[in-house]
N, C-alpha and C positions, 0 to 999 in steps of 0.2 A: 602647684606653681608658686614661686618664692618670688618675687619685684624687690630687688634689690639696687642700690646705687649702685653706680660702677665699682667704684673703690672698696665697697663692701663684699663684694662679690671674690675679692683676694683671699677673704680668710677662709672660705671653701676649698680652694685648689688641691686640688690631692684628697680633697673627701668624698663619701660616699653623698650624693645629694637625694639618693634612693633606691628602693627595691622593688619593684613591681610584684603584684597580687602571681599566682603561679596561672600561667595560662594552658587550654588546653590545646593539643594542636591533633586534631581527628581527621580520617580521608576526606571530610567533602572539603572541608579546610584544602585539604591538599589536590582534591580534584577541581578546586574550584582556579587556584592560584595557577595550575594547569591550564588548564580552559584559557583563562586568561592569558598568562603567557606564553601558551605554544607548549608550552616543557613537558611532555606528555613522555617522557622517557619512561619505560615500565615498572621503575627501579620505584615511582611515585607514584604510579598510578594503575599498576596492573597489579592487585592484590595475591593474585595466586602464583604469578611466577618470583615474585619479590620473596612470597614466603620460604621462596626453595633456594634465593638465593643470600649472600651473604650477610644480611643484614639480619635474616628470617623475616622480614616483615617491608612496607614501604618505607619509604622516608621523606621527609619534606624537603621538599629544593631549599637548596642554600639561602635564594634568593626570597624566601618567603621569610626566610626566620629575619633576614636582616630588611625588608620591608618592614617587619613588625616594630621595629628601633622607634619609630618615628610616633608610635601608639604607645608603647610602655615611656617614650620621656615626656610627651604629654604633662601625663601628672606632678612628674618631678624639676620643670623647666625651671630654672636658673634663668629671669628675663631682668635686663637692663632698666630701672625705672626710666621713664619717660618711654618707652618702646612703643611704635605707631605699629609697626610691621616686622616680621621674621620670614625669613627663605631658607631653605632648604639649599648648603653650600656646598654637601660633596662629605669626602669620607676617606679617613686613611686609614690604612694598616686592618683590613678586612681579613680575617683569619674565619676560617671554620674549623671547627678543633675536635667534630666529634659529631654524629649523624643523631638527628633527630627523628626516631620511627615514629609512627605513629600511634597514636594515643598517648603520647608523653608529654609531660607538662614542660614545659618553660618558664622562667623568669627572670630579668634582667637589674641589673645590679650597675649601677648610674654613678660616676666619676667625674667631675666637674675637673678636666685638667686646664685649660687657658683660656682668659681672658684678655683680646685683644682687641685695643682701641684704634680705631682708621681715621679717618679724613669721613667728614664732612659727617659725624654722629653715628658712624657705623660702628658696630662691636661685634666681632665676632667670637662665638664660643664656640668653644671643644669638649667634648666628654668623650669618656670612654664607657663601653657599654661592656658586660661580661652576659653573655647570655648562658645561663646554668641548664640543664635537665634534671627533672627531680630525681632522687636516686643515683644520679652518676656523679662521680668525683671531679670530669673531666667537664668542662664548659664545650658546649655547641656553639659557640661565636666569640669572636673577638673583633671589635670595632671603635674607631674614633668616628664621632660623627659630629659637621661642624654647623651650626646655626648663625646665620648671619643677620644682626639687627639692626633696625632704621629707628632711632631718635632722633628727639624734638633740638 
């Protein structure tokens, strides 16, 4: 995590602010995000018919890879000095660009694109996240995801 003044936080834009350690994403991983969400589609979680079909193997729901955003910016946050509090704002331009089977690693690769200042000491950030798989050419995600901050 970097605490940066506002205006210092300009000379990042369009940089990388980070890369996450490569993660691994194994079935209970995916049986569990299952369990949880309902998402029990076979394509995740039925092993033997997945192997026969397109993929050869399961894959992890979209929605787990792009859950994980929120754990890989962690480390690399770009926070507003003075910041009491941050929420969780939403998210544009969500691409999946490539399936994630299982036992492949992941790791995401951190964009700091805007800094914007509101009313009453809010600052909202944006980054963009590239979610890679190791081995593939082609990134498993594409997301802006946006943090909104409460200063002093």
């Amino acid at each position: 995590m970097q605490i940066l003044p506002p205006e210092g936080m300009e000379k990042f834009l369009g940089k990388q602010i980070g890369c996450s350690d490569w993660f691994p994403i194994d079935q209970a991983r995916i049986d569990k995000f299952a369990h949880c969400t309902l998402d029990n589609h076979w394509v995740h979680v039925d092993v033997e018919s997945a192997g026969q079909g397109f993929f050869g193997k399961t894959i992890a729901q979209a929605n787990l890879i792009v859950s994980l955003l929120t754990y890989f910016n962690e480390s690399f946050m770009v926070v507003p000095e003075g910041a009491v509090m941050a929420i969780y704002y939403g998210m544009n331009k969500v691409r999946h660009l490539s399936p994630v089977t299982v036992d492949s690693h992941i790791r995401d690769r951190i964009v700091l694109a805007r800094v914007e200042k509101k009313t009453r000491g809010r600052i909202l950030i944006t980054v963009n996240h590239t979610v890679e798989i190791k081995g593939n050419k082609k990134p498993a995600c594409y997301a802006e995801s946006l943090t909104l901050f409460f200063t002093r």
